[in-house]
C-alpha positions in Angstrom: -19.4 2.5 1.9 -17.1 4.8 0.5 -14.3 3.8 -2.4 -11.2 5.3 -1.1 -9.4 3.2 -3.4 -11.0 4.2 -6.0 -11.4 7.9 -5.6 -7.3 8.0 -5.1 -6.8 6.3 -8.7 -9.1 9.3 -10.2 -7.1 11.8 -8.6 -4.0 9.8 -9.9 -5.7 9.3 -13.7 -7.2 12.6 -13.8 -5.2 15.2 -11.7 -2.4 17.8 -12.6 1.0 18.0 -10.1 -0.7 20.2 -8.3 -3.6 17.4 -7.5 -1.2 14.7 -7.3 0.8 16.4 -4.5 -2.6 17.5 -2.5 -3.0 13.3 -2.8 0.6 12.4 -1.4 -0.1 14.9 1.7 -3.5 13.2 2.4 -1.8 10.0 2.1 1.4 9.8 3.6 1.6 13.2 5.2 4.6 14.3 3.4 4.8 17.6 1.8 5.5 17.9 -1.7 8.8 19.2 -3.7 9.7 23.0 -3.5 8.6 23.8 -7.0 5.1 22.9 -6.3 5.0 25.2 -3.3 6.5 28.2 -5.9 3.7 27.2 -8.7 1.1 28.1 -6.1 2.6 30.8 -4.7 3.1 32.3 -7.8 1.6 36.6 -8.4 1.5 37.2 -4.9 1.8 41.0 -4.5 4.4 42.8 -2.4 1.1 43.8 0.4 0.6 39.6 0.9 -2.5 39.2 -0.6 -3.0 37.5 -4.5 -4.9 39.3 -7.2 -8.3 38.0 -8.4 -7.3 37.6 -11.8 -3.4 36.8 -13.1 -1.4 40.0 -13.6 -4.1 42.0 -11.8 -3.1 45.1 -9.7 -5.1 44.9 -6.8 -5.5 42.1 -4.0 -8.6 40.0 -3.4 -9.5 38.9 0.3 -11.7 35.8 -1.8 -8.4 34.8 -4.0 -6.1 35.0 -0.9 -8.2 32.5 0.9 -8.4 30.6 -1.8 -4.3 30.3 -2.1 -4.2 29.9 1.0 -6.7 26.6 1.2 -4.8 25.6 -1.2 -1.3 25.7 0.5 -3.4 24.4 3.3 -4.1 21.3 1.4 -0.2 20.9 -0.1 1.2 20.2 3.8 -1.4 21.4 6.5 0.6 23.4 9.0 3.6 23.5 7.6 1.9 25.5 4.4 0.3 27.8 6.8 3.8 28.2 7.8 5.6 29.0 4.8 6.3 32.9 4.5 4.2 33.5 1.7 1.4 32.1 3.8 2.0 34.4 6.6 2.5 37.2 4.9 -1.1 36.4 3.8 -2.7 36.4 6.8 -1.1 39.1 8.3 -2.7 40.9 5.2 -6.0 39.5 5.8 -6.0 40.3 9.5 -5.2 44.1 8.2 -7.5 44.7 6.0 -10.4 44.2 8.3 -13.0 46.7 8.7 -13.3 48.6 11.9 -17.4 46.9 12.2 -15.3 43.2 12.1 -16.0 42.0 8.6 -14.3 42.2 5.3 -15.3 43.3 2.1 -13.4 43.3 -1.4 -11.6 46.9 -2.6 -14.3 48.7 -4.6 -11.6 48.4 -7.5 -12.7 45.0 -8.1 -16.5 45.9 -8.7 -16.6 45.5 -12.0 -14.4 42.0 -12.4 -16.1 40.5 -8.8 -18.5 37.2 -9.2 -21.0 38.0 -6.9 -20.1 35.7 -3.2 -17.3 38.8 -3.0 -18.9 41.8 -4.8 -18.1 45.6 -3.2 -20.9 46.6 -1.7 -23.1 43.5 -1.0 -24.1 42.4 2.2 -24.5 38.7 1.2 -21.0 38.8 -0.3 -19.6 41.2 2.6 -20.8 38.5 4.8 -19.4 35.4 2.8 -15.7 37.3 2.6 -15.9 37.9 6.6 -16.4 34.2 7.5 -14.0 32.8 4.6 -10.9 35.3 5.9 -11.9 35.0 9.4 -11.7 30.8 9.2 -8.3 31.4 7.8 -7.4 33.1 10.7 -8.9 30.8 12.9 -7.1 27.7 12.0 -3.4 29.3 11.4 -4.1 30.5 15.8 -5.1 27.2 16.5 -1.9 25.6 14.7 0.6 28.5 16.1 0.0 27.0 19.4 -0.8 29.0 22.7 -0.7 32.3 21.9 -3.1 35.3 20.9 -1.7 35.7 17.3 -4.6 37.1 15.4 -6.7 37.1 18.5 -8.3 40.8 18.2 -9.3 40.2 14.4 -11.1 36.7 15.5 -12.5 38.4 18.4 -14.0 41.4 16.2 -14.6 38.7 13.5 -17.0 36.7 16.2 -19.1 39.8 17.3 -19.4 40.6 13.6 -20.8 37.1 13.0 -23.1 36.8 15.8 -24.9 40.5 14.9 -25.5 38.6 11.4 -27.3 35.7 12.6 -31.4 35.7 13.6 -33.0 34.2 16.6 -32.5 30.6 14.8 -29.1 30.7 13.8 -29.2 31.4 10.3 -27.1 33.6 8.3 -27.0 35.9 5.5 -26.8 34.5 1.9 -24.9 31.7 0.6 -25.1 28.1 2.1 -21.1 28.2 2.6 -21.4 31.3 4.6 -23.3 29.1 7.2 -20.0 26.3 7.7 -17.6 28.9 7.8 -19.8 31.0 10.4 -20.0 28.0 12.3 -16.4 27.0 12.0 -15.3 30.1 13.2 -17.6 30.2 16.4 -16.4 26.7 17.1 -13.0 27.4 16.9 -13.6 30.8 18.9 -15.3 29.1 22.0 -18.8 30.2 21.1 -20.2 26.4 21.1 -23.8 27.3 21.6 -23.6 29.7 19.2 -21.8 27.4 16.6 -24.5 24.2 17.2 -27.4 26.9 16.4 -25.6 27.4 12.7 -24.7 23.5 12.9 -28.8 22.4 13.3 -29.6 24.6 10.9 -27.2 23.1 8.2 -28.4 19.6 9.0 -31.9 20.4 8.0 -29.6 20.5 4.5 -27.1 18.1 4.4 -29.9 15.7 2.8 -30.3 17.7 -0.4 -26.1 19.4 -0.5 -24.4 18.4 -4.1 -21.3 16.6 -3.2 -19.4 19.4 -3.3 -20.9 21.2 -0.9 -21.3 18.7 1.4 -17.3 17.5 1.0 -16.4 21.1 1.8 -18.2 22.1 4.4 -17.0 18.8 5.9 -13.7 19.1 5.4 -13.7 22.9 7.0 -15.5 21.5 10.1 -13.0 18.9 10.7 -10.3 21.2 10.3 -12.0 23.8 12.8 -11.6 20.7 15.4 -15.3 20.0 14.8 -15.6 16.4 16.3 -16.2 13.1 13.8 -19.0 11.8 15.9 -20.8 15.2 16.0 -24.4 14.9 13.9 -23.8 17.2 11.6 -20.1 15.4 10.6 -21.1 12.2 10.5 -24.6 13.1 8.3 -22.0 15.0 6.0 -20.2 11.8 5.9 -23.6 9.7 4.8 -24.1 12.3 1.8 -20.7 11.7 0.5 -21.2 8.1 0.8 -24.4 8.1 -1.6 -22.8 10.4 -4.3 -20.0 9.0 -4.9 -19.7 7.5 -8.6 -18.4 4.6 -9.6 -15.2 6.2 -11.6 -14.7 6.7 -7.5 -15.0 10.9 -7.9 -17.3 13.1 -6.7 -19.1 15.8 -9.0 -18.2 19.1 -8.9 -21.1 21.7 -9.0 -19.2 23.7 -11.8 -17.6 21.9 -15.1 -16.4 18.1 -15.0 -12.6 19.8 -15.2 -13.4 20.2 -11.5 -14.4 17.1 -10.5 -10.5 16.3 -9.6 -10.8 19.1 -6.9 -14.1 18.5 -5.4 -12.9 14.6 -4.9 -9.7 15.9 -3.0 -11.7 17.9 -0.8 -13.9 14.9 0.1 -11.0 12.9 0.5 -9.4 15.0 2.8 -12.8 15.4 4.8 -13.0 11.7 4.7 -9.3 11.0 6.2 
């Protein structure tokens, strides 16, 4: 049984304004001051997008999703709303390749970690899926309408060329959510449950943060709470929870705060 109680007083102990706010959304579904919305929204460049590094010159497609999760997280579709926001994805949806997929500017080559380096096909791949979920969920929350509805199309077909004859993907193990996140959300079902098997096979050995993000994207995709692969997401959070109530980040304890709010809000 998971400690909600408990995980929401380590975000409270632990956590920054920023963290604090990401709580009061989950909790009471209330967005937080304008001030935190600014502090997030801060070095976005004049295109839409947000440089990889503070004061940098060029846009990322990896740091742009990244701002925009985390607007996401402040108020859901209201965040997605905000101008900044759109302004964003309207940057994403243009700087997708004519073959579909994304890939970082060839400027950033020498400053890239490697899930968004110029020129790699395991990266190129990761990028695609990341920018292409983005897309996904603001169409779903614009309503009926075809906003962004050539990108997610060419996004799909991208996708599906990528995968083998058993539904797995190219490269990194978040790749294979996202892929299937955006084939859920773009009516390729079959498709989408091919990636989803395939990822179950893992859920039993994920780290926690893998397995709180990857169920808090498939929830957000529409992905349903009873679906296997959801609710064996669910089990792995259960056992790796401590008893501080957080969740272990795969990176520095600093980040345990963040990979706790992500299972919370896959939890909700």
């Amino acid at each position: 049984m998971v400690d909600i109680d408990a995980a929401i007083g380590y975000v409270v102990a632990r956590g920054d304004s920023v963290d604090r706010a990401h709580l009061s959304f989950l909790r009471t579904g209330a967005p937080p001051a304008e001030e935190i919305f600014e502090h997030v929204e801060m070095g976005q460049m004049p295109t839409g997008g947000w440089p990889a590094q503070w004061g940098g010159d060029v846009a990322s497609i990896d740091a742009t999703c990244f701002r925009l999760a985390e607007l996401d997280g402040l108020a859901g579709v209201a965040g997605l709303g905000r101008t900044s926001a759109m302004r964003a994805l309207d940057w994403l949806a243009n700087r997708q390749r004519l073959d579909g997929f994304w890939e970082e500017d060839p400027a950033l080559r020498d400053s890239a970690p490697p899930w968004a380096m110029p020129g790699d096909l395991e990266a190129r791949f990761y990028l695609t899926v990341n920018a292409a979920f983005w897309l996904a969920v603001a169409a779903v929350d614009a309503g009926p309408s075809d906003v962004y509805a050539g990108p997610l199309a060419q996004a799909a077909r991208a996708i599906l060329d990528s995968l083998d004859d058993h539904g797995s993907w190219p490269g990194f193990l978040v790749s294979g959510w996202l892929a299937g996140a955006v084939l859920h959300r773009t009516g390729w079902f079959y498709e989408s449950a091919r990636i989803f098997v395939v990822l179950g096979d893992r859920v039993r050995t994920m780290s926690a943060a893998d397995a709180a993000w990857m169920l808090a994207a498939l929830r957000r995709a529409g992905v349903t709470p009873d679906d296997s692969l959801t609710a064996a997401a669910r089990q792995r959070l259960t056992e790796l929870q401590r008893p501080d109530g957080a969740w272990p980040s795969d990176d520095a304890p600093a980040f345990d705060v963040h990979t706790t709010l992500t299972a919370l809000r896959a939890l909700r």
